[in-house]
N, C-alpha and C positions, 0 to 999 in steps of 0.2 A: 870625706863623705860625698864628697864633689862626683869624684872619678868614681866611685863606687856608686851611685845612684846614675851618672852618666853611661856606669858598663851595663846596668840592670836594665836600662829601659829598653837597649836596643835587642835585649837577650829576650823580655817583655814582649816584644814586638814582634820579633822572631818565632815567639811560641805561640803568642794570637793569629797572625800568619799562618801558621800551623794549622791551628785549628780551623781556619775560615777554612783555608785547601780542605781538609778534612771535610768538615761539613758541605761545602759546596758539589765536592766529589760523592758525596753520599744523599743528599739531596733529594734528591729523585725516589729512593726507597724507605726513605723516612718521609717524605708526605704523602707516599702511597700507602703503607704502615699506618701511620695518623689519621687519614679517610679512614682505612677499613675498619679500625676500631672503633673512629669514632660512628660511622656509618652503622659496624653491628650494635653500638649502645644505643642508639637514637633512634635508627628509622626499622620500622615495622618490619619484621620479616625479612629484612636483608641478610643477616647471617646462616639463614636457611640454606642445605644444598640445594634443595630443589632452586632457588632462586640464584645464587653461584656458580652453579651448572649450567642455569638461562645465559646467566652473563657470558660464561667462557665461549659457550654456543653462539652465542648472536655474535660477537668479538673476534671469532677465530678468522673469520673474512675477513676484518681490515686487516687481522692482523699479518695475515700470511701474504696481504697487496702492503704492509708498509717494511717487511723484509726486505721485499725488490726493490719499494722506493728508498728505505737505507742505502742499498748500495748505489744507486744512483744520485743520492744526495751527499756521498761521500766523496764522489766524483765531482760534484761542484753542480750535478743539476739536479735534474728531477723530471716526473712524465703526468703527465697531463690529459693522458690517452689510458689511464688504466681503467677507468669507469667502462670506459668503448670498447676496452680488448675481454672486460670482465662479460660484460652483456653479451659480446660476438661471441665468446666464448660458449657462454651459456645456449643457444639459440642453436648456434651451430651443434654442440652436443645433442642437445632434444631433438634436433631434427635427423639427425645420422644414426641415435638410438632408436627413435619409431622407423625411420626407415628401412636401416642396415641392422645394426648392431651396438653391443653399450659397447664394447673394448673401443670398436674403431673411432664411435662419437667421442670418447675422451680421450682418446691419441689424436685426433685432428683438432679439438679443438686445442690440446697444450702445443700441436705445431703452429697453428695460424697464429697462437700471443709471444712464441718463439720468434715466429717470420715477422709482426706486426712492431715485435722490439727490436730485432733486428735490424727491421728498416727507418726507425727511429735512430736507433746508435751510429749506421750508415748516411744519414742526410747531419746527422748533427758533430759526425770526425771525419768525415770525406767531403760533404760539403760545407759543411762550418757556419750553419744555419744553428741561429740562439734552440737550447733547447726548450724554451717557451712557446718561441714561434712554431718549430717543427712538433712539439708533442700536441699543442693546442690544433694544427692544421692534421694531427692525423686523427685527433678526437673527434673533430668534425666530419673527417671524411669518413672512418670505421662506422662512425652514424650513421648516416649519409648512406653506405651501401646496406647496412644492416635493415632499414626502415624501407627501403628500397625492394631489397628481395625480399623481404616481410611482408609488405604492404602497410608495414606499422602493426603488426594481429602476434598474436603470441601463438609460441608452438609447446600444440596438447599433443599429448598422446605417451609419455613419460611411463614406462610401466613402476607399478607403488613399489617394489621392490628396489627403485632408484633413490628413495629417501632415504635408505640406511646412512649412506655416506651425508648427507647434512643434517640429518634430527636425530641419527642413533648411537648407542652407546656404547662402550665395551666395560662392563663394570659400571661403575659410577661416572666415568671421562666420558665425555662428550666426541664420537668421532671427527668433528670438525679442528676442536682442539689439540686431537694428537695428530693431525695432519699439519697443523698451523705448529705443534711442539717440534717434526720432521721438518718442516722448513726452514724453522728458525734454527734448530740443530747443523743444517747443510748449511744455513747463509754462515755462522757466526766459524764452522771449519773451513771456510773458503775464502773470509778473511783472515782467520788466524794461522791455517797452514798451508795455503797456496802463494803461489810464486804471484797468480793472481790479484789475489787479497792485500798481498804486500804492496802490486803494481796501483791497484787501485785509491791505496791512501796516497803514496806517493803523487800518481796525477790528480786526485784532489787537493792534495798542498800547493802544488805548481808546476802545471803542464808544463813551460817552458822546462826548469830545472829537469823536470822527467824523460823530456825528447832530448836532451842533450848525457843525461844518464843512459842514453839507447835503448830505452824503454820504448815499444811499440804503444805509444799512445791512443792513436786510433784503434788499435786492435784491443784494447784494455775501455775503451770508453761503448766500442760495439757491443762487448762482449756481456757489458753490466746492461745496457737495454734489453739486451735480448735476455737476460736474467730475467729483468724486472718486466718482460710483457710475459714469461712464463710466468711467476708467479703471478700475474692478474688474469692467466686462461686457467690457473690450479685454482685461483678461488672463484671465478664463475663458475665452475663444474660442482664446488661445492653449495655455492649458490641455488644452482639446478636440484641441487640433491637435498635443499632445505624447501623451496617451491613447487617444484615438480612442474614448473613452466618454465619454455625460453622465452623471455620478456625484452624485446628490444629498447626497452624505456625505462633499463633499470641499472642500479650500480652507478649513476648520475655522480653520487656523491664521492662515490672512492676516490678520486685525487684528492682533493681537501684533508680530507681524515684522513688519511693513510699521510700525508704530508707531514698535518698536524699532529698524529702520534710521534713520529719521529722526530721533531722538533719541539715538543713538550717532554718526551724524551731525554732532551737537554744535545741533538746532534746539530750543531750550527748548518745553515744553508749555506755560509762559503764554502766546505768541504775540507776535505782531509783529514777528518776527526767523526769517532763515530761507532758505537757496538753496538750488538745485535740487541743488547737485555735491552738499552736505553728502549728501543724502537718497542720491544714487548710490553716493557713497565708502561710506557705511555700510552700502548694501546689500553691496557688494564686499567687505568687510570680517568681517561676518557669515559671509559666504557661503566666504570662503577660510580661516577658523577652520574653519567648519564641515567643507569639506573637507580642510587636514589633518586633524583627528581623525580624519576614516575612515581615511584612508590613513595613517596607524598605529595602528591599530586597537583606538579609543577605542571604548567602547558607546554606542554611541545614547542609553540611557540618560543618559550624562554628559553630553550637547552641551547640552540645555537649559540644563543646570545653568553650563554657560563660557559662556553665552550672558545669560543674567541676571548674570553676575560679569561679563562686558563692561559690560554695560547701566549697574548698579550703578555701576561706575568712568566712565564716561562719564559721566553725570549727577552726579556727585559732583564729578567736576573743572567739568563746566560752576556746578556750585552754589558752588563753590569760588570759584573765578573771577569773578562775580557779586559775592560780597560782597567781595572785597577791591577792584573796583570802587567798591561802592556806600563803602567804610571809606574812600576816597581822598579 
């Protein structure tokens, strides 16, 4: 009975195992699932489309700045400068549309957060400046000249037919959403069928192993910045086209959240691990907390505050999970 109770437990063990893997991997869409249910039996008006549609809409901007920051978090960093390339973006569009033209304001502005990432991924794989320090010193400066050549004043003159692209709709889908659906579409084929995509987990596992595998590291590390400042010039544009002002004093918050989705998401900030749905679920996730509160009428105040005790508990169970890995 001895050996027979001795073979069962490790077999016991083996399937409980199992199932932790199981559930931990699944995680994420099972408490997203258990919100919304429980959110439409409970709070007022939440399972409404009209109020569903609000969500996607308000959401589709971080979501389409936490795509870029995905891949730059897979990479082992992150940017810090999206808020600054989000606003420059926006500003710079409103001003080249009253000016010039809407084609050219929304081609300059997606090149200046191409060139502004660019030159992020450049001082942080050529010069080898923390990507903390170099995204935080370009955040300040994209500030810095934007407030500048502004005077700090917001730029009017946006013709109304430029809200389509952030308040309208095609059907029932909110156009913000199927823009932020196109992004996240391109991010998640450019890690899974690019020579790219491959390169990029690889130098988030370990640059060293990587430059010794002849992988152009530097040219893989420039290449996701300059990713991740276009997607933060594609959602100030859509910004613009929910406001209909370029606001140099806005989009403050999108590095946080756009962080915070993708690491409530369940993508570790060491890097090398990481898909695209994570980064979406948690922006949806964020976003439909955040909306109940309102809609029972929590203070503003308090959202940050359930918002970092989300964060908290996600990164806890990811750290969690981790070492009883690494203890097996």
């Amino acid at each position: 009975m001895t050996s027979v109770d001795g073979a069962a437990d490790p077999a016991r063990q083996e399937k409980a195992a199992r199932g932790w893997a199981f559930l931990s991997g699944y995680a994420l869409p099972i408490i997203f699932v258990a919100l919304l249910i429980g959110f439409s039996l409970t709070v007022p008006h939440f399972a409404t489309w009209a109020n569903l549609g609000n969500v996607l809409q308000r959401n589709s901007i971080i979501g389409i700045v936490a795509c870029g920051m995905l891949l730059m978090i897979v990479t082992g960093g992150f940017d810090l400068s999206v808020g600054a390339v989000g606003a420059m973006s926006s500003v710079v569009a409103a001003a080249l549309i009253v000016e010039v033209s809407m084609p050219l304001g929304i081609a300059a502005a997606l090149l200046l957060g191409l060139a502004v990432g660019s030159a992020n991924g450049f001082f942080i794989a050529k010069v080898g400046i923390n990507p903390f320090v170099t995204t935080l010193a370009t955040q300040v400066l994209v500030t810095g000249f934007l407030f500048v050549g502004t005077s700090a004043q917001p730029v009017y003159g946006v013709p109304e037919s430029f809200t389509w692209l952030g308040l309208g709709r095609i059907g029932p889908i909110p156009v913000p959403t199927l823009i932020f659906a196109v992004v996240a579409l391109v991010t998640w084929a450019i890690l899974r069928f690019t020579t790219l995509g491959h390169y990029i987990y690889i130098v988030g596992g370990n640059k060293t192993a990587a430059r010794l595998a002849g992988i152009n590291v530097d040219r893989v590390i420039l290449t996701t910045y300059a990713l991740g400042g276009l997607c933060a010039a594609i959602a100030g544009v859509v910004l613009l086209g929910q406001t209909n002002i370029g606001q140099p004093a806005s989009a403050t918050d999108w590095p946080l959240t756009a962080i915070a989705a993708v690491v409530v998401g369940g993508v570790p900030l060491s890097g090398g691990v990481g898909q695209v749905w994570s980064a979406v679920l948690g922006t949806l996730l964020l976003g439909i907390i955040a909306n109940a509160l309102n809609l029972i009428g929590v203070s503003p105040f308090w959202q940050p505050a359930v918002t970092g005790a989300v964060i908290l508990v996600a990164v806890g169970l990811d750290s969690y999970q981790r070492k009883r890995r690494e203890l097996r």
